[in-house]
N, CA, C and O of each residue as an XYZ file, in Angstrom:
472
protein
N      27.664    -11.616    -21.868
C      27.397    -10.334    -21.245
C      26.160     -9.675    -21.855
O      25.421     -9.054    -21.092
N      25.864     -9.748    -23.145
C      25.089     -9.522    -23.771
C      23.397     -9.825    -23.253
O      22.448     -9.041    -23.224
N      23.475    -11.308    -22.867
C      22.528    -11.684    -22.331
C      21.914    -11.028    -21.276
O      20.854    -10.442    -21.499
N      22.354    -11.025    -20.262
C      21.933    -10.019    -19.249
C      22.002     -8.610    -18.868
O      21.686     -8.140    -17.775
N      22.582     -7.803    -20.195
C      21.356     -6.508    -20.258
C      20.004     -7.179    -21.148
O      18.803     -6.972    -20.972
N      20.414     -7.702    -21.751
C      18.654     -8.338    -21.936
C      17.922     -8.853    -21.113
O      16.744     -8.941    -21.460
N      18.137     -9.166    -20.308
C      17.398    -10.139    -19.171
C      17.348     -8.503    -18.514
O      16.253     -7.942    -18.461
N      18.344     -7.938    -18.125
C      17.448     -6.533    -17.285
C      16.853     -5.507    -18.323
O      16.495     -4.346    -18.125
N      16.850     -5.856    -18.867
C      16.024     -4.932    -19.892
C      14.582     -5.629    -20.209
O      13.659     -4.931    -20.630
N      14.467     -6.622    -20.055
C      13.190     -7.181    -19.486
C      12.575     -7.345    -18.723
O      11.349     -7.424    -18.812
N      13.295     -7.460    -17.630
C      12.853     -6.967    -16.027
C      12.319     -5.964    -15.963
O      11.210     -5.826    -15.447
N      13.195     -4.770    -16.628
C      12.754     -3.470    -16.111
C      11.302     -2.522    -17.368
O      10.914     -1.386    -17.640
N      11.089     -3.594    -17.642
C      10.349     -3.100    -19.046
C       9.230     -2.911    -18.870
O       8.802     -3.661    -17.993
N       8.259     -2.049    -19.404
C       6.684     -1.854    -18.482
C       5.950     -2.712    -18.255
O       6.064     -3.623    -19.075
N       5.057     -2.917    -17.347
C       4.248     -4.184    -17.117
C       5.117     -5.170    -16.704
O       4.624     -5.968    -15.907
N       6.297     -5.353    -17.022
C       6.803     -6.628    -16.645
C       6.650     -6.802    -15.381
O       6.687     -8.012    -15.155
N       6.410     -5.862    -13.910
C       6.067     -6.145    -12.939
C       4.590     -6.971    -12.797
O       3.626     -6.810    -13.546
N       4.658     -7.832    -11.721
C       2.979     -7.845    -11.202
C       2.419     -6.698    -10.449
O       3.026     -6.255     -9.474
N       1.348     -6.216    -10.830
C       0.898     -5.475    -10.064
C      -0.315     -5.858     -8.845
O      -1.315     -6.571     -8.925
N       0.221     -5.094     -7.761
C      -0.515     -6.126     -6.615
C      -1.784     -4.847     -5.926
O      -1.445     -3.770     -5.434
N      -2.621     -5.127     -6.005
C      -4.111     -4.281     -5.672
C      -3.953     -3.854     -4.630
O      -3.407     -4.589     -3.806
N      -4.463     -2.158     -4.134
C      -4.077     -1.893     -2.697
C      -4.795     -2.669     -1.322
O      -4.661     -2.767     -0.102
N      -5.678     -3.152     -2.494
C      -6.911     -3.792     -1.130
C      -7.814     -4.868     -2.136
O      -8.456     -4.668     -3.167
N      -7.682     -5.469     -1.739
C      -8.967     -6.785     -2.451
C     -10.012     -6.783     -1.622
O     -10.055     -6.434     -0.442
N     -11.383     -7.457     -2.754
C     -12.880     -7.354     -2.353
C     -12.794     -8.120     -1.421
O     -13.289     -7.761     -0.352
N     -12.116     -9.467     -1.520
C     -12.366    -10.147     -0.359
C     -11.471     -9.783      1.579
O     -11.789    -10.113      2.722
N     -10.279     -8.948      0.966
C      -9.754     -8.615      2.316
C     -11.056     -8.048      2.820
O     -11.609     -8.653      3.738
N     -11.694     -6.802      2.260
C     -12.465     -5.938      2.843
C     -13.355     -6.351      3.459
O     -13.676     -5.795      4.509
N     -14.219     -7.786      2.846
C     -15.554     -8.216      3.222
C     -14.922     -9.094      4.500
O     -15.590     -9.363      5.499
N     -13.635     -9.468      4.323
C     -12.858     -9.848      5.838
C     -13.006     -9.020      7.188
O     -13.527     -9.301      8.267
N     -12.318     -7.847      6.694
C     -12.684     -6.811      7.562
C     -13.712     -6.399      7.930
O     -13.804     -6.114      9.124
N     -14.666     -6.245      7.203
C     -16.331     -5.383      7.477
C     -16.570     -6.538      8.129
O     -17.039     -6.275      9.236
N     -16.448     -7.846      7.925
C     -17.228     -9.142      8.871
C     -16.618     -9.013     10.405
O     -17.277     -9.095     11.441
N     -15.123     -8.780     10.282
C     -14.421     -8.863     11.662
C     -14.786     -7.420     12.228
O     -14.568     -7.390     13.439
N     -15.187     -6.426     11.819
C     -15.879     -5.279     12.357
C     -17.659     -5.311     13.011
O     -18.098     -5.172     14.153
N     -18.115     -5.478     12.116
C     -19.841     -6.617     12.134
C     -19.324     -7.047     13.418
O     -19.352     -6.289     14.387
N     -18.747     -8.488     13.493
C     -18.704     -9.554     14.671
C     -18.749     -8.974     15.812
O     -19.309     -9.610     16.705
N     -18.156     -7.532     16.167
C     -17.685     -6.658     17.170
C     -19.162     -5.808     17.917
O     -19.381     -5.360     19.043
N     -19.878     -5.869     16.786
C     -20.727     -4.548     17.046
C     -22.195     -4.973     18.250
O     -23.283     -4.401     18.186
N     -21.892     -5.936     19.135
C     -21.789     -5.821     20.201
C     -21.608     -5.183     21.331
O     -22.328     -4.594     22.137
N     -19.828     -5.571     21.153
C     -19.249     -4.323     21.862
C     -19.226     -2.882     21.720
O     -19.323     -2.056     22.628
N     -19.093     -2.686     20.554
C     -19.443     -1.238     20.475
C     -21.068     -0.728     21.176
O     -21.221      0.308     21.823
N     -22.063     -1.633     20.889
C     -23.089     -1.013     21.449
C     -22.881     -1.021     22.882
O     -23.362     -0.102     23.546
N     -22.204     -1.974     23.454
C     -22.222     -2.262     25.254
C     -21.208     -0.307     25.368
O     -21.666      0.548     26.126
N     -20.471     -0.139     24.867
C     -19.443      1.143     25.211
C     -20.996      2.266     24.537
O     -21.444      3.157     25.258
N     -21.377      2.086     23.634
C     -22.889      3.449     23.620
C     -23.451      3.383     25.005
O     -23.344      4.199     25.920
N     -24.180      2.038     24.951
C     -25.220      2.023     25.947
C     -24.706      2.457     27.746
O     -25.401      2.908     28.656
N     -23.303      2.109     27.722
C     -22.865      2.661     29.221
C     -22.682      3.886     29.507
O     -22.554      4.274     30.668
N     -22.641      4.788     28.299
C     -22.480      6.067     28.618
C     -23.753      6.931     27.959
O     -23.633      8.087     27.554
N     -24.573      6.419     27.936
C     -25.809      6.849     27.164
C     -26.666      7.148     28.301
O     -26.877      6.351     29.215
N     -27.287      8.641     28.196
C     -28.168      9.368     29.367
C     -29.417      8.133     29.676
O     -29.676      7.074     29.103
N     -29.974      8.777     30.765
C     -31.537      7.988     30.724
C     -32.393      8.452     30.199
O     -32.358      9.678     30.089
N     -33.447      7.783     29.683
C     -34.730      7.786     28.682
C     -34.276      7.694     27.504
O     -33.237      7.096     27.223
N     -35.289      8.500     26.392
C     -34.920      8.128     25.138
C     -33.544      8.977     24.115
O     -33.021     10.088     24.025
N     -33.452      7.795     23.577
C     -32.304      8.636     22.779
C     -31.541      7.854     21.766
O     -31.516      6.640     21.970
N     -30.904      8.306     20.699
C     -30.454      7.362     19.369
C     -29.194      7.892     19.096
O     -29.027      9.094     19.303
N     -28.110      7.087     18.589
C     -27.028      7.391     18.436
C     -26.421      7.055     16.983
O     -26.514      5.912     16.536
N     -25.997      7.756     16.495
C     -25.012      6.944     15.338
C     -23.441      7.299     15.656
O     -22.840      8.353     15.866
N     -22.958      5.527     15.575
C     -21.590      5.650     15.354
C     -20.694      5.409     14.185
O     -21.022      4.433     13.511
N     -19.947      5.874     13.899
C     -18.763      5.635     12.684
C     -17.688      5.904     12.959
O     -17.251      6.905     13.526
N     -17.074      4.827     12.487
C     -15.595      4.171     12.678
C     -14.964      4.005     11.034
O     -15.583      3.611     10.045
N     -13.604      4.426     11.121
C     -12.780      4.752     10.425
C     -11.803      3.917     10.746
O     -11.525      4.277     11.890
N     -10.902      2.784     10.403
C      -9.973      1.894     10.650
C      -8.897      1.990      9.435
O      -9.275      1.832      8.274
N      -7.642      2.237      9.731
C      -6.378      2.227      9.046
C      -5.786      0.834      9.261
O      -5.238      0.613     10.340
N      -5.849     -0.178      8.283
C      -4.802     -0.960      8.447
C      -3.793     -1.464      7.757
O      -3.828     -1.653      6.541
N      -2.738     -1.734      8.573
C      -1.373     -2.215      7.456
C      -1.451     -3.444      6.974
O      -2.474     -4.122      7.068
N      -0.308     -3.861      6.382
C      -0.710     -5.601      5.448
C      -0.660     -6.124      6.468
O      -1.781     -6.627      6.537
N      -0.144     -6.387      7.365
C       0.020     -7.058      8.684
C      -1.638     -7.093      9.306
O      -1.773     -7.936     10.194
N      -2.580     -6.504      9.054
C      -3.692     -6.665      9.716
C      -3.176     -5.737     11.324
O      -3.610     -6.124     12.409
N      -2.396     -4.739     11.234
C      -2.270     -3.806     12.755
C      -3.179     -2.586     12.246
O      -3.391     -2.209     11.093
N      -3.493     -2.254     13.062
C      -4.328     -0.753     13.249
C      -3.213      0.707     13.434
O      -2.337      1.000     14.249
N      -3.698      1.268     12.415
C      -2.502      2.333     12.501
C      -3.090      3.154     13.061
O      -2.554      3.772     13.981
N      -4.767      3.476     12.546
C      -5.699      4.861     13.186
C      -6.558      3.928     13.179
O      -6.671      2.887     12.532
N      -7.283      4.535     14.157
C      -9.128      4.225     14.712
C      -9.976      5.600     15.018
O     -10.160      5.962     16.180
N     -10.369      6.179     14.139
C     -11.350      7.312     14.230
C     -12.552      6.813     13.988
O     -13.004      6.073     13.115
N     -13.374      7.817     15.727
C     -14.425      7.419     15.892
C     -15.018      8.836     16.467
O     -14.568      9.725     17.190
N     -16.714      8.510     15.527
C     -17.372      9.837     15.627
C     -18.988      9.165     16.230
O     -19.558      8.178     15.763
N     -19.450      9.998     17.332
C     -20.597      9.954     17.861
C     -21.638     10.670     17.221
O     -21.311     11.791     17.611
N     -22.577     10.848     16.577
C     -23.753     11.866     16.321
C     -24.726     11.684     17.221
O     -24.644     10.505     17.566
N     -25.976     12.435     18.031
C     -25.094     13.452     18.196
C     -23.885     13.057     19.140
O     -23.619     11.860     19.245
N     -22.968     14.205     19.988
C     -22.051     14.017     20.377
C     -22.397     12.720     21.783
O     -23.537     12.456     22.166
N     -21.302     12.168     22.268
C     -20.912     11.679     23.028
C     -19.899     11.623     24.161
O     -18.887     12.230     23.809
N     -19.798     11.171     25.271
C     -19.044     11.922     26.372
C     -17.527     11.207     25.995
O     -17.537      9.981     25.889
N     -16.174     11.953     25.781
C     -14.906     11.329     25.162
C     -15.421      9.783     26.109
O     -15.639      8.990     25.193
N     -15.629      9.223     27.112
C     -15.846      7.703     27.888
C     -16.005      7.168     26.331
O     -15.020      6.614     25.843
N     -17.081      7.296     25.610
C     -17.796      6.332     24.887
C     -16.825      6.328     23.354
O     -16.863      5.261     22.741
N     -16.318      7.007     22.983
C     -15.481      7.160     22.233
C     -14.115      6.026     21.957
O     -13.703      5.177     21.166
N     -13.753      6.801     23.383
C     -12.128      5.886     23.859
C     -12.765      4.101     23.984
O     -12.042      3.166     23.642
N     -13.662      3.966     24.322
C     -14.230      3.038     24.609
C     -14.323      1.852     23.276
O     -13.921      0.690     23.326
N     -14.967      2.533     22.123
C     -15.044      1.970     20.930
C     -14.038      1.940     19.986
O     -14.043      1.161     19.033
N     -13.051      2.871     20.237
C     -12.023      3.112     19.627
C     -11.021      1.929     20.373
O     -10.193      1.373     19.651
N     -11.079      1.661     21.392
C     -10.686      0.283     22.098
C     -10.888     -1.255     21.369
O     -10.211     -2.015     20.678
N     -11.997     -1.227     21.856
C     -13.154     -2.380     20.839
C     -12.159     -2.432     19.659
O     -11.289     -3.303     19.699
N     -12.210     -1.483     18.490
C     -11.350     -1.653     17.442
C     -10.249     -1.889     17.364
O      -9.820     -2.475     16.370
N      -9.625     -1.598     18.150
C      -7.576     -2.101     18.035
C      -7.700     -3.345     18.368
O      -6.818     -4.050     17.878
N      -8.693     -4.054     19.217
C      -8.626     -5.395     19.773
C      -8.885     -6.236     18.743
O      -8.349     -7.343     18.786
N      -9.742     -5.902     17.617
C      -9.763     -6.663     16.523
C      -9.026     -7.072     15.659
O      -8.602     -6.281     14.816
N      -8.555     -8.874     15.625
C      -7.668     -9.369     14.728
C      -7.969     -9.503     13.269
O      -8.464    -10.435     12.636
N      -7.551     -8.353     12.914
C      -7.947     -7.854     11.364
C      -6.744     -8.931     10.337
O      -5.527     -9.053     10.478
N      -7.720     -9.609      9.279
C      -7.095    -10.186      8.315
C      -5.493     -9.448      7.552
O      -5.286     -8.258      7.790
N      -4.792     -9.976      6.956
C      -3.705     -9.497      6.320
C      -4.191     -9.435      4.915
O      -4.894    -10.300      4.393
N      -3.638     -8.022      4.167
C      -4.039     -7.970      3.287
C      -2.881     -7.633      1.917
O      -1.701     -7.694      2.264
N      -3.052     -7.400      0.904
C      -1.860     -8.139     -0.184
C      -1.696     -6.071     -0.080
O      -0.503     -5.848     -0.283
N      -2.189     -5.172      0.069
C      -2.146     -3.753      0.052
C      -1.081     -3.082      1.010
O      -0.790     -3.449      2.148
N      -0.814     -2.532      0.643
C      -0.152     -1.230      2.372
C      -0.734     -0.944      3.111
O      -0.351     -0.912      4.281
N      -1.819     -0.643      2.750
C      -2.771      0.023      3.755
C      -4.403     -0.107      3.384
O      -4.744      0.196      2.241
N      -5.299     -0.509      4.241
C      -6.728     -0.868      3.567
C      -7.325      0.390      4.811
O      -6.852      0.604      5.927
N      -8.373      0.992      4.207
C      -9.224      2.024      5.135
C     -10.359      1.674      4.666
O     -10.660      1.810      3.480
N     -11.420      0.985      5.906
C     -12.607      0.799      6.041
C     -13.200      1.447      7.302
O     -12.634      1.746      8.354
N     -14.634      1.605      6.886
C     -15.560      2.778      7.318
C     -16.551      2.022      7.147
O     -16.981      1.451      6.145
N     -17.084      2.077      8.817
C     -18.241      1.266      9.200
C     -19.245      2.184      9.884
O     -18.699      3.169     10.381
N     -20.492      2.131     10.036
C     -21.673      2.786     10.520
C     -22.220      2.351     11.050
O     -22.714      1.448     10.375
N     -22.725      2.320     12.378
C     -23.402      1.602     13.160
C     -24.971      2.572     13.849
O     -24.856      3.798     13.872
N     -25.778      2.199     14.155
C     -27.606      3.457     14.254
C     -27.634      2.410     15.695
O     -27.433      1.225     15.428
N     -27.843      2.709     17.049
C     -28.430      2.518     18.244
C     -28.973      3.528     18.505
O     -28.733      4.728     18.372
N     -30.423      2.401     19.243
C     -31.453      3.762     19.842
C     -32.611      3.051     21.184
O     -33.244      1.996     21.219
N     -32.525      3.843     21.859
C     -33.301      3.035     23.538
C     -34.634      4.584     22.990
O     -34.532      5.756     22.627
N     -35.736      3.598     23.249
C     -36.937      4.294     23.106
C     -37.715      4.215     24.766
O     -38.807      4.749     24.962
């Protein structure tokens, strides 16, 4: 009997856990690549709702994801503004992306994208 409050008394003893990182370098550079690969589409959703003549846009995207690689949030900001079309549009683009699984709860990456028709 003896033995195993020792054995949980070692279990429960500091450090004796592994500790597991909320997000690793390499999930992320997973993600920023599977975001990258996209940015395509995101420009096709600027450019369809983008006035005529000249004009430049910056977009940024905000992605919540669980270990599962699902999208919990997709916040997306136009500078200057944009008509909600182009928004919903890119914020689309992003849920469609099969985001890596990661050893964390939750990984939040933030991407920036500059289009501009001269």
């Amino acid at each position: 009997m003896a033995w195993v409050l020792v054995a949980l008394a070692v279990l429960a003893a500091p450090g004796a856990k592994k500790k597991t990182p909320s997000s690793s370098a390499a999930t992320d550079a997973a993600i920023k690549a599977a975001l990258d690969a996209e940015q395509q589409k995101v420009a096709d959703c600027v450019v369809s709702n983008a006035p005529p003549g000249a004009w430049s846009k910056t977009v940024t995207a905000t992605v919540k994801i669980n270990a599962s690689g699902q999208v919990l949030s997709a916040e997306v900001k136009v500078e200057p503004d944009a008509p909600p079309a182009t928004r919903e549009c890119i914020e689309k683009v992003l849920r469609a992306i099969a985001y890596p699984k990661s050893p964390g709860p939750l990984t939040r990456i933030s991407r920036e994208w500059s289009f501009a028709m001269k």
